[in-house]
CHARMM internal coordinates of N, CA and C (Angstrom, degrees):
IC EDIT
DIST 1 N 1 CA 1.4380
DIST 1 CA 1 C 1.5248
ANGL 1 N 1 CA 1 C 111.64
DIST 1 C 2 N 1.4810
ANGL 1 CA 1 C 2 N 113.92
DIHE 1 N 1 CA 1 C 2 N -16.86
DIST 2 N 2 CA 1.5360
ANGL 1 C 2 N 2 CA 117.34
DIHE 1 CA 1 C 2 N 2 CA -159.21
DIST 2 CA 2 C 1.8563
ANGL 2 N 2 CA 2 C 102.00
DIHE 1 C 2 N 2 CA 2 C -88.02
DIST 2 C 3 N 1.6815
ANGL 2 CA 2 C 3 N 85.74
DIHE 2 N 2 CA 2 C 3 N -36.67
DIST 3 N 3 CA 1.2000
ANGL 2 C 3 N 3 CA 105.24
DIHE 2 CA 2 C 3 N 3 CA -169.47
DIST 3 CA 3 C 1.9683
ANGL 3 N 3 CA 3 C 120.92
DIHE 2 C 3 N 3 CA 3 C -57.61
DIST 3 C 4 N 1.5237
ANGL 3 CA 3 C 4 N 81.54
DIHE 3 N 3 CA 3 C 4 N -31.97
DIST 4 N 4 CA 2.0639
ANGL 3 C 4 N 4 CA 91.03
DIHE 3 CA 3 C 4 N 4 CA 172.47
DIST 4 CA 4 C 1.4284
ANGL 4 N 4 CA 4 C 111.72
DIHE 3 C 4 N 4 CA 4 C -92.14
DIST 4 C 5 N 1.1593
ANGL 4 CA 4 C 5 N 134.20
DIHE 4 N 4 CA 4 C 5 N -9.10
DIST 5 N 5 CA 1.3771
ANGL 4 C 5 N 5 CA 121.97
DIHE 4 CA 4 C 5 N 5 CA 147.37
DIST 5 CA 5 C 1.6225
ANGL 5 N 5 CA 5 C 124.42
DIHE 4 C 5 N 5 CA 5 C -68.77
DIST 5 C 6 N 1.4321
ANGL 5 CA 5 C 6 N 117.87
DIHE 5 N 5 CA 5 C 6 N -26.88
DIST 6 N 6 CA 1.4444
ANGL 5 C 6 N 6 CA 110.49
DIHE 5 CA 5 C 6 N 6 CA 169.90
DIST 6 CA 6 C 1.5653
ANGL 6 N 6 CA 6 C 113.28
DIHE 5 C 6 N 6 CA 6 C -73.15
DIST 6 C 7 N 1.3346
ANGL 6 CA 6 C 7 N 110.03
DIHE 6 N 6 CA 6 C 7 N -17.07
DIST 7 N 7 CA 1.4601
ANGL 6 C 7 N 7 CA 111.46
DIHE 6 CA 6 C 7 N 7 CA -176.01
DIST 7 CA 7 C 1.7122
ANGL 7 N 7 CA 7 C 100.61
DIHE 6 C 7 N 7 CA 7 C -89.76
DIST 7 C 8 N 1.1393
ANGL 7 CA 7 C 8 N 126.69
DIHE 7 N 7 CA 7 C 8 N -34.99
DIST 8 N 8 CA 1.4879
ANGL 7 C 8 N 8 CA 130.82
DIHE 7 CA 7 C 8 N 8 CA 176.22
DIST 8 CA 8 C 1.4451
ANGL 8 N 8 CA 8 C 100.36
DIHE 7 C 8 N 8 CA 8 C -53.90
DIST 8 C 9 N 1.3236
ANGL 8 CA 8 C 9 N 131.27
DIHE 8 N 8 CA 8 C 9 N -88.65
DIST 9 N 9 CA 1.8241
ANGL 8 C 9 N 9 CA 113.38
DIHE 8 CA 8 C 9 N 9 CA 166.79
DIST 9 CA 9 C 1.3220
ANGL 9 N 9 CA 9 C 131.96
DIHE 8 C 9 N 9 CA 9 C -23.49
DIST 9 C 10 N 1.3377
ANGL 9 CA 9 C 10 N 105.57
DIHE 9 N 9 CA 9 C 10 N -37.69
DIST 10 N 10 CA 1.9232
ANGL 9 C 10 N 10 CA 101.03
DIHE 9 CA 9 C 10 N 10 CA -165.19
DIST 10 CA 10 C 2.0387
ANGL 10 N 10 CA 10 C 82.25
DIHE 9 C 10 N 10 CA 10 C -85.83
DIST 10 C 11 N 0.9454
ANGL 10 CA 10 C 11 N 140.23
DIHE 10 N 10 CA 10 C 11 N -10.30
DIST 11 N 11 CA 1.4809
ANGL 10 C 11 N 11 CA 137.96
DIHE 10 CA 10 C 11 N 11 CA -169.60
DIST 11 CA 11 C 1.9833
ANGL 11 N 11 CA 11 C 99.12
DIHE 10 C 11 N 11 CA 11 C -97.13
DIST 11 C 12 N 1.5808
ANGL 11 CA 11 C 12 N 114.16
DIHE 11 N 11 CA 11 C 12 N -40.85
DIST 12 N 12 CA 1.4674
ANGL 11 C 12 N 12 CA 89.96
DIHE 11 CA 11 C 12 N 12 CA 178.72
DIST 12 CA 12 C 1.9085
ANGL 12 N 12 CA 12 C 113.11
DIHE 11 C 12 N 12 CA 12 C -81.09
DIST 12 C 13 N 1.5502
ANGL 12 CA 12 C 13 N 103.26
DIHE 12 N 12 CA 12 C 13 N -10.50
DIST 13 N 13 CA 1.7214
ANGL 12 C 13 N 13 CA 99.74
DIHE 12 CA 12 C 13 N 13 CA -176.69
DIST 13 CA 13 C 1.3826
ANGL 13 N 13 CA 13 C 97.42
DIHE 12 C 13 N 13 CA 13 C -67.22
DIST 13 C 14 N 1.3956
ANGL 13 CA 13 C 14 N 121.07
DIHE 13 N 13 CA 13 C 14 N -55.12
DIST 14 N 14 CA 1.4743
ANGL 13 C 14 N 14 CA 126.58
DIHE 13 CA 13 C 14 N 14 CA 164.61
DIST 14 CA 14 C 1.6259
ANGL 14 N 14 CA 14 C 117.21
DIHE 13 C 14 N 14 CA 14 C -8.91
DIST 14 C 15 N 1.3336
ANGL 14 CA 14 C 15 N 99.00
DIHE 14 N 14 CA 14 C 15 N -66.27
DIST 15 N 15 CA 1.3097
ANGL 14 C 15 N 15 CA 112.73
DIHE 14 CA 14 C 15 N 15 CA -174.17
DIST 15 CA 15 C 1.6432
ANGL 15 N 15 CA 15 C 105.12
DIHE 14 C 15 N 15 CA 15 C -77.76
DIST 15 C 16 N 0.8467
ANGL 15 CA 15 C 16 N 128.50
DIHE 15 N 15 CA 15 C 16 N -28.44
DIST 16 N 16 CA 0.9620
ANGL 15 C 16 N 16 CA 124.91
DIHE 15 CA 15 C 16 N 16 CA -169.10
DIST 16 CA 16 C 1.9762
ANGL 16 N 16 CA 16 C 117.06
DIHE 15 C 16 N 16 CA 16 C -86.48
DIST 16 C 17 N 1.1646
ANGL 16 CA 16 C 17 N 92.11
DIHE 16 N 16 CA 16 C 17 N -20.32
DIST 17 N 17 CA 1.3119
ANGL 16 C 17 N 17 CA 126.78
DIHE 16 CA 16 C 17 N 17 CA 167.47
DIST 17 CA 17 C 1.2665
ANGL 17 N 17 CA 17 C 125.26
DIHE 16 C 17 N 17 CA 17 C -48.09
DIST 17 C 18 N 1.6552
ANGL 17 CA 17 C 18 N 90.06
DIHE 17 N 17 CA 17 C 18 N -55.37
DIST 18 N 18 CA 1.7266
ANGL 17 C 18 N 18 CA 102.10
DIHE 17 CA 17 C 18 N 18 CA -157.17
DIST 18 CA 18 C 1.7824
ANGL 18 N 18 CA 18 C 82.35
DIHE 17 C 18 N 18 CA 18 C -112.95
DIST 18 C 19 N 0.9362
ANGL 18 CA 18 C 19 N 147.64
DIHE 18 N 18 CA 18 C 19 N -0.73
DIST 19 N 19 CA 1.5305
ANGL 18 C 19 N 19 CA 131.56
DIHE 18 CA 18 C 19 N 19 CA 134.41
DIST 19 CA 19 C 1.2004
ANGL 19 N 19 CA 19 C 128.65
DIHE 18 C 19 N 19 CA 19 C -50.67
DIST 19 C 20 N 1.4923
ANGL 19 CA 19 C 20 N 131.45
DIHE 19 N 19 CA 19 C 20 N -52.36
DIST 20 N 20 CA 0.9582
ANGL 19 C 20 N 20 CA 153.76
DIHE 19 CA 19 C 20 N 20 CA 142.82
DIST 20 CA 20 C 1.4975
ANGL 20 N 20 CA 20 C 110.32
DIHE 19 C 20 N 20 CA 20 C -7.75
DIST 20 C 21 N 1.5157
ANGL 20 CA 20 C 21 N 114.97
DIHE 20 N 20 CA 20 C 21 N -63.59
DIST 21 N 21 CA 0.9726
ANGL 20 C 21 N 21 CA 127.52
DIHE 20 CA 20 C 21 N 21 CA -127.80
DIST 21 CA 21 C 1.6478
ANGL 21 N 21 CA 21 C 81.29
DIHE 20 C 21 N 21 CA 21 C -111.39
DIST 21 C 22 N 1.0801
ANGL 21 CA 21 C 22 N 135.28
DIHE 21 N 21 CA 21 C 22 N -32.70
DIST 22 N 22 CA 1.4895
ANGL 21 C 22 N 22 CA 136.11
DIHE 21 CA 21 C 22 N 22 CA 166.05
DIST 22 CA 22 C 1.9620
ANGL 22 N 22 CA 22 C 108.63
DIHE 21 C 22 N 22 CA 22 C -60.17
DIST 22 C 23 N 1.3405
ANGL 22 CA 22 C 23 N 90.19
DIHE 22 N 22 CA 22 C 23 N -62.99
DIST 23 N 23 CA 1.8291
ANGL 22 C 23 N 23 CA 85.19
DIHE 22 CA 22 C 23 N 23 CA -178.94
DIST 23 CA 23 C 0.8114
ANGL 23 N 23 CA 23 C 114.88
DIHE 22 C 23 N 23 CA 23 C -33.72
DIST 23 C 24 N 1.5867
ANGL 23 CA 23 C 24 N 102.73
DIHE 23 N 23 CA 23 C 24 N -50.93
DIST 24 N 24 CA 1.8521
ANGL 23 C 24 N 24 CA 105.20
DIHE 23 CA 23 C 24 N 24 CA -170.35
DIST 24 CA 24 C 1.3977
ANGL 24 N 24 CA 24 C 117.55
DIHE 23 C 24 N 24 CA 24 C -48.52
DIST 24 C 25 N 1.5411
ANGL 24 CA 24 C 25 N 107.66
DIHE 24 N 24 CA 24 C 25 N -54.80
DIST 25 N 25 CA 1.5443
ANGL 24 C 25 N 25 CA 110.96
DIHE 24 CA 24 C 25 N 25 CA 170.05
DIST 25 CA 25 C 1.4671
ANGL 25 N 25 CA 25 C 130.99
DIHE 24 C 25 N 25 CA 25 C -39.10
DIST 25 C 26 N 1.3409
ANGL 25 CA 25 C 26 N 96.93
DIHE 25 N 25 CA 25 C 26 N -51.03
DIST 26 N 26 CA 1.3315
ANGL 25 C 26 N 26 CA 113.08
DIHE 25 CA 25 C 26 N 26 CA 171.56
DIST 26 CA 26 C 1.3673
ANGL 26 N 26 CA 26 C 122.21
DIHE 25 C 26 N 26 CA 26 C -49.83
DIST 26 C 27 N 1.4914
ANGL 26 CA 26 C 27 N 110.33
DIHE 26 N 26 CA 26 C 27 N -50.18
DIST 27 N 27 CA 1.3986
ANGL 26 C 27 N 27 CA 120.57
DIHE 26 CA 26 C 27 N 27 CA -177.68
DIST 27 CA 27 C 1.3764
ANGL 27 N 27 CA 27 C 121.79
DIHE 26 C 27 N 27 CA 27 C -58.69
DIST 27 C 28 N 1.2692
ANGL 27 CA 27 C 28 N 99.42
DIHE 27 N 27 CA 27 C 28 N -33.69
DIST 28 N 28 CA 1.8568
ANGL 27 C 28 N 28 CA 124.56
DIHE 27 CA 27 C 28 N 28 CA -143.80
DIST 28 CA 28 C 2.3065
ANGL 28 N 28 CA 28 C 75.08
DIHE 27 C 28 N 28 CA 28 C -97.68
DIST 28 C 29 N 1.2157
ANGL 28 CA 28 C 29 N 137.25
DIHE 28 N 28 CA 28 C 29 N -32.64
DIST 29 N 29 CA 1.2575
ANGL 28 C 29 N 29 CA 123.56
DIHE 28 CA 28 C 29 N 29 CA -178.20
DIST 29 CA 29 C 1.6074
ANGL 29 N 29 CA 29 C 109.68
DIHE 28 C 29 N 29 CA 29 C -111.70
DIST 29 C 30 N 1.1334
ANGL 29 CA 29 C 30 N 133.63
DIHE 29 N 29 CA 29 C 30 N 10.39
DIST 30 N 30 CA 1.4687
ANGL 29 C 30 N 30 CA 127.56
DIHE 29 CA 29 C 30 N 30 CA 116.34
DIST 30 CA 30 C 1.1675
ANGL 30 N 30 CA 30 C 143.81
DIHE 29 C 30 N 30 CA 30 C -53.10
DIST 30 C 31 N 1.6484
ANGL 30 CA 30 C 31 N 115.43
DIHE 30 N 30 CA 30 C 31 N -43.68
DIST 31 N 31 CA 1.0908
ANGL 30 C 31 N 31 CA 140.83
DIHE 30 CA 30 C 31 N 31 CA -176.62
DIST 31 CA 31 C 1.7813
ANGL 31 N 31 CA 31 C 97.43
DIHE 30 C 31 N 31 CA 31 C -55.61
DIST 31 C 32 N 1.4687
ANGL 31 CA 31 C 32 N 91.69
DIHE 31 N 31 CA 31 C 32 N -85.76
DIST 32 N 32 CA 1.7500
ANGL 31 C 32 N 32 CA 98.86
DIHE 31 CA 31 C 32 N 32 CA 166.75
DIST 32 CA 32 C 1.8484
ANGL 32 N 32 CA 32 C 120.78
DIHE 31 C 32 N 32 CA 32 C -27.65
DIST 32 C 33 N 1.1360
ANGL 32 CA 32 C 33 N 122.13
DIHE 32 N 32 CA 32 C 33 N -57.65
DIST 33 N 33 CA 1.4343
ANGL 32 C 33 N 33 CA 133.72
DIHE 32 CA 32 C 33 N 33 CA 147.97
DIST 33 CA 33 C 1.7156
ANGL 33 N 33 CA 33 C 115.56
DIHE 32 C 33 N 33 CA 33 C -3.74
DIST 33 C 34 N 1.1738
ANGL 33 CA 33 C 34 N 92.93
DIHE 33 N 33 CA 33 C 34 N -72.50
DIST 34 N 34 CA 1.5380
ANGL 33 C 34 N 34 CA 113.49
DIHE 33 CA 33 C 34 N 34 CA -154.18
DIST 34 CA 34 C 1.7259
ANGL 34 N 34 CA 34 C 96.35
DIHE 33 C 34 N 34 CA 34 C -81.23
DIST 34 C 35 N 1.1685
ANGL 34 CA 34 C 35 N 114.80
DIHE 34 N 34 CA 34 C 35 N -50.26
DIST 35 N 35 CA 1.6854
ANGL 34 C 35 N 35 CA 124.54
DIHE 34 CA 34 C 35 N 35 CA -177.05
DIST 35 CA 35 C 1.7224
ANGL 35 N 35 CA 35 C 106.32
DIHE 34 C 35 N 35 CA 35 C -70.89
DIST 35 C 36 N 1.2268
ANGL 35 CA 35 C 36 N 117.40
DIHE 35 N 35 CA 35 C 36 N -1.57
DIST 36 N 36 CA 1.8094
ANGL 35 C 36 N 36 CA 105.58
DIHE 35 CA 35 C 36 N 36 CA 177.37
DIST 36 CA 36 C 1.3713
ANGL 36 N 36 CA 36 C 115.13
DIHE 35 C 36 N 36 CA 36 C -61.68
DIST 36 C 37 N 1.0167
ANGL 36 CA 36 C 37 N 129.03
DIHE 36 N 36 CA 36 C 37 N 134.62
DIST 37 N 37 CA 1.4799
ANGL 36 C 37 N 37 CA 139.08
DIHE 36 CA 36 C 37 N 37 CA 136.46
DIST 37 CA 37 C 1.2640
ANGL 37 N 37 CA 37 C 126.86
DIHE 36 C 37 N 37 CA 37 C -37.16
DIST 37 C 38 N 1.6446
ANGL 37 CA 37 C 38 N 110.55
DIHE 37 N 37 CA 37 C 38 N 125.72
DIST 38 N 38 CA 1.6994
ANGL 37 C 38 N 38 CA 111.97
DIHE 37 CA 37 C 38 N 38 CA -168.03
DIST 38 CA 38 C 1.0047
ANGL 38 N 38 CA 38 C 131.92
DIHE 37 C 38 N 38 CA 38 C -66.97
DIST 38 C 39 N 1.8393
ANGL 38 CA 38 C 39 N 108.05
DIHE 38 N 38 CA 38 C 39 N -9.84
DIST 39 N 39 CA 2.0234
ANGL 38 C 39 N 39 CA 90.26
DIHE 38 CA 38 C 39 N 39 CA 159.79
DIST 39 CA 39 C 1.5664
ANGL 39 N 39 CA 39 C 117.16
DIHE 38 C 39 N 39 CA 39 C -87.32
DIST 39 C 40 N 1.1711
ANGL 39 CA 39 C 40 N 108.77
DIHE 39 N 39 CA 39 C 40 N -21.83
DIST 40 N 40 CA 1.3370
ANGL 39 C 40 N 40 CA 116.23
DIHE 39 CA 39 C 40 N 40 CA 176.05
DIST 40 CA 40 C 1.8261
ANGL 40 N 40 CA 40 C 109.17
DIHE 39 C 40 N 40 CA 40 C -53.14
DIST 40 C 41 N 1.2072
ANGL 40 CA 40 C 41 N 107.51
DIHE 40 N 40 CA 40 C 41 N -60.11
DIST 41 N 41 CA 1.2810
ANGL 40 C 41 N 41 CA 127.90
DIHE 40 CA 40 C 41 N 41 CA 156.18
DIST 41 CA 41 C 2.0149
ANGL 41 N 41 CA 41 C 117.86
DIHE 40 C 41 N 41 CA 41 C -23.33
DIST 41 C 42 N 1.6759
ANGL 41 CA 41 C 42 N 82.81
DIHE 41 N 41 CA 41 C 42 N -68.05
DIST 42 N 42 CA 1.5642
ANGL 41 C 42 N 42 CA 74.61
DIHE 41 CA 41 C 42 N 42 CA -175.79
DIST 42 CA 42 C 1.5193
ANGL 42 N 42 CA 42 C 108.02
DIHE 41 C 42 N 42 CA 42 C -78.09
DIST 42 C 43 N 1.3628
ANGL 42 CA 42 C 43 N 141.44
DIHE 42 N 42 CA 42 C 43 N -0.08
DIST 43 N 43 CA 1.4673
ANGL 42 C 43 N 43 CA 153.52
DIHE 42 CA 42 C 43 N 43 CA -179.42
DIST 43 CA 43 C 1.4493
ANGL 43 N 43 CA 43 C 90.62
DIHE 42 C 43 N 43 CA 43 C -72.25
DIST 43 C 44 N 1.2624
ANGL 43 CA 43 C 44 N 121.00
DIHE 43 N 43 CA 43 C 44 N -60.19
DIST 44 N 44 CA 2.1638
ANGL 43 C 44 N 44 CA 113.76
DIHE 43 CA 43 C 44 N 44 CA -174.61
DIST 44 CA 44 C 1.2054
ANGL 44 N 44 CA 44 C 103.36
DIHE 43 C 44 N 44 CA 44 C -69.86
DIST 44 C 45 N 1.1798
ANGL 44 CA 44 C 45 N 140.06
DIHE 44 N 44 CA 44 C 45 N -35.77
DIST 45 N 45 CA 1.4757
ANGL 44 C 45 N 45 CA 148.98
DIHE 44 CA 44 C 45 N 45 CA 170.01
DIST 45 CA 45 C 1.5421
ANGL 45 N 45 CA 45 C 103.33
DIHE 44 C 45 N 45 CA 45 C -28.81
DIST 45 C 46 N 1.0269
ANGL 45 CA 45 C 46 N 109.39
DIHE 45 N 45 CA 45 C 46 N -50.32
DIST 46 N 46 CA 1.7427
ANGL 45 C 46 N 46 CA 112.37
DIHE 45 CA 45 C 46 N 46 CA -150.83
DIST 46 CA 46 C 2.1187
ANGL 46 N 46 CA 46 C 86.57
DIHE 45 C 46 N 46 CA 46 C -117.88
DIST 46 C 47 N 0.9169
ANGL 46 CA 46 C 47 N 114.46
DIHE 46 N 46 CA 46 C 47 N -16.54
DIST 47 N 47 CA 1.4904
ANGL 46 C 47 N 47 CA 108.54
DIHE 46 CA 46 C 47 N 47 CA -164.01
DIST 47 CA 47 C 1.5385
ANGL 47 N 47 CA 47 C 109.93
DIHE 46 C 47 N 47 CA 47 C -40.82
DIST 47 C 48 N 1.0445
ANGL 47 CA 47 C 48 N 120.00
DIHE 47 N 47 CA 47 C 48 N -16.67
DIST 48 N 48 CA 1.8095
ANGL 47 C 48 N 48 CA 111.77
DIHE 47 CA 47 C 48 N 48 CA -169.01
DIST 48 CA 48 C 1.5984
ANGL 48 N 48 CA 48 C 100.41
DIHE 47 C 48 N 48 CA 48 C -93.04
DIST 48 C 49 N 1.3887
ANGL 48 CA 48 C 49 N 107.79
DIHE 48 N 48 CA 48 C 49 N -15.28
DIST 49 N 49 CA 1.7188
ANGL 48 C 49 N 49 CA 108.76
DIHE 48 CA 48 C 49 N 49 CA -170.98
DIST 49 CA 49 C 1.2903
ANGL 49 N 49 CA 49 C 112.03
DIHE 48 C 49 N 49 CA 49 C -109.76
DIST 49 C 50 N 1.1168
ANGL 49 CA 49 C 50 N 102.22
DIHE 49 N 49 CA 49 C 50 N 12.29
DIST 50 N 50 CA 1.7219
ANGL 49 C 50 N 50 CA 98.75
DIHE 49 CA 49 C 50 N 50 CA -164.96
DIST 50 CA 50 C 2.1841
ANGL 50 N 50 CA 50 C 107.51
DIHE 49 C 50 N 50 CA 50 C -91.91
DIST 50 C 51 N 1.4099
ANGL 50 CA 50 C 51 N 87.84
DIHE 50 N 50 CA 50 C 51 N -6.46
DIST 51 N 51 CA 1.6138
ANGL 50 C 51 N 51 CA 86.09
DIHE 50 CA 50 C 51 N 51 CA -178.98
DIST 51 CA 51 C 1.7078
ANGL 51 N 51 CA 51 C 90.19
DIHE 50 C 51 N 51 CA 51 C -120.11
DIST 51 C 52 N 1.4946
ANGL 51 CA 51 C 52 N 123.40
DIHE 51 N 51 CA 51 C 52 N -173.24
DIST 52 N 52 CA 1.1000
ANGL 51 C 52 N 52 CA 118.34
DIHE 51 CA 51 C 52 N 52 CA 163.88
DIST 52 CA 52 C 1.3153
ANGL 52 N 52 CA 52 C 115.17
DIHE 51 C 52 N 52 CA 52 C -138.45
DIST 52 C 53 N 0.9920
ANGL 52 CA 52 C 53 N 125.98
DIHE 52 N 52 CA 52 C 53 N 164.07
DIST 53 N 53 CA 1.9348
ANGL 52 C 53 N 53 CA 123.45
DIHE 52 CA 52 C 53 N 53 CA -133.88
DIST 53 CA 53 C 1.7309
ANGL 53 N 53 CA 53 C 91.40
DIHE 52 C 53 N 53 CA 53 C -129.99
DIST 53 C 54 N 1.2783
ANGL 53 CA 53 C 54 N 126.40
DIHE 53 N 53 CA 53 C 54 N 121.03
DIST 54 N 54 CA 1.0770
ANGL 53 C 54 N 54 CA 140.31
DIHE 53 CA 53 C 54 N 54 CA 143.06
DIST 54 CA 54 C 1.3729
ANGL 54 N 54 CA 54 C 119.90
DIHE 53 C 54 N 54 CA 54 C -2.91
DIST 54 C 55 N 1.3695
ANGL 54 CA 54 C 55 N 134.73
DIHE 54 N 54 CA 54 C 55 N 134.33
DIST 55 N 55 CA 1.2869
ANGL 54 C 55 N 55 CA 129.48
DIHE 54 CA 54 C 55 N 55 CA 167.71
DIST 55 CA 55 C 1.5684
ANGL 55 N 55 CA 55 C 109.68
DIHE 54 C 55 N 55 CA 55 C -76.25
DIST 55 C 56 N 1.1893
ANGL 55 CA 55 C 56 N 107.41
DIHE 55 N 55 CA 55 C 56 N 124.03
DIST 56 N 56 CA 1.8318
ANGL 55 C 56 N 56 CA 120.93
DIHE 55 CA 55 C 56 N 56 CA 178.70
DIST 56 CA 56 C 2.1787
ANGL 56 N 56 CA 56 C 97.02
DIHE 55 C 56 N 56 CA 56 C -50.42
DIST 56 C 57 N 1.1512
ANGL 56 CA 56 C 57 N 98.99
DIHE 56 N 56 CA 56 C 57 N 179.26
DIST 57 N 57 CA 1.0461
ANGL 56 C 57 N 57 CA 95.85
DIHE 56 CA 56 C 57 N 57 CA 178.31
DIST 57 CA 57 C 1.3638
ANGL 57 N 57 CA 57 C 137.82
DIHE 56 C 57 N 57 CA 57 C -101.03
DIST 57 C 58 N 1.5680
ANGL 57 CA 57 C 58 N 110.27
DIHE 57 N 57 CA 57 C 58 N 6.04
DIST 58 N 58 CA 1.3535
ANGL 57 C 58 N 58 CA 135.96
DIHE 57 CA 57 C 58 N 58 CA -173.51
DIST 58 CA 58 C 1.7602
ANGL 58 N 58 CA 58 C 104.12
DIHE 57 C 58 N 58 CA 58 C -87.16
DIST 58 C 59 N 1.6251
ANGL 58 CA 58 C 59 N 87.83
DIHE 58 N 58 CA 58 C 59 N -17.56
DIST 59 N 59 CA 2.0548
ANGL 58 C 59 N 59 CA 91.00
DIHE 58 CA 58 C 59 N 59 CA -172.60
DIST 59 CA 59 C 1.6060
ANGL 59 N 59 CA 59 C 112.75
DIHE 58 C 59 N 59 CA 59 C -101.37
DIST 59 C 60 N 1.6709
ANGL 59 CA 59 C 60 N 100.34
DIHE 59 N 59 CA 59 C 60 N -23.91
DIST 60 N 60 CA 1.4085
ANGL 59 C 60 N 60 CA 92.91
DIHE 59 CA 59 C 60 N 60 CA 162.25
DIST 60 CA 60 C 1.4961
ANGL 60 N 60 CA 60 C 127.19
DIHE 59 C 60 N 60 CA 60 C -34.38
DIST 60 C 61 N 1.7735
ANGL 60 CA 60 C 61 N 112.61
DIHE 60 N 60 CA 60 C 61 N 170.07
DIST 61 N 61 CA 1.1238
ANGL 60 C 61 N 61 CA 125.64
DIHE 60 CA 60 C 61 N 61 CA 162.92
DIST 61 CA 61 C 1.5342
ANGL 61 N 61 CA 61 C 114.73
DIHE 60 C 61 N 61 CA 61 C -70.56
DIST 61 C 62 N 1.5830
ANGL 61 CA 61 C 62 N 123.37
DIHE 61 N 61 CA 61 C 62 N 130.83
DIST 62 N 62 CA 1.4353
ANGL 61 C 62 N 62 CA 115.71
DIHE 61 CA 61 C 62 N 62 CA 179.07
DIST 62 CA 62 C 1.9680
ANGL 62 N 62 CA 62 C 101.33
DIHE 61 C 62 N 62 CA 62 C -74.76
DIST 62 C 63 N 1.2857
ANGL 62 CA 62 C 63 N 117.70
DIHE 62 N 62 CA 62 C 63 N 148.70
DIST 63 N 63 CA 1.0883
ANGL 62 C 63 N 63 CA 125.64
DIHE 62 CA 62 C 63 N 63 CA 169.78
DIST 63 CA 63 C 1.7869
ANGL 63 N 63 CA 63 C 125.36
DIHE 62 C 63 N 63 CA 63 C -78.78
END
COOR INIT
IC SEED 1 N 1 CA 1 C
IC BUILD
């Protein structure tokens, strides 16, 4: 009986842990977010268009 109360504490630091340990993440890639510089900025803006992508093979010409 003694034994599941030591596990009940070591289970909320756990949790408490890995909350912790998410915000932070969270925080720490907003933070970065919000502080970019506007060419950098406009560089992700456009990032998916900036190369140009192969035609798949359904759009090819049939032979």
């Amino acid at each position: 009986m003694f034994q599941r109360l030591l596990l009940e504490d070591s289970a909320a630091l756990f949790t408490i842990v890995a909350f912790i340990t998410a915000a932070s993440i969270f925080v720490t890639i907003s933070w970065r977010a919000l502080r970019m510089k506007r060419p950098q900025l406009e560089h992700f803006e456009n990032l998916p268009f900036t190369t140009a992508t192969p035609a798949a093979r359904h759009d090819a010409d049939p032979v």
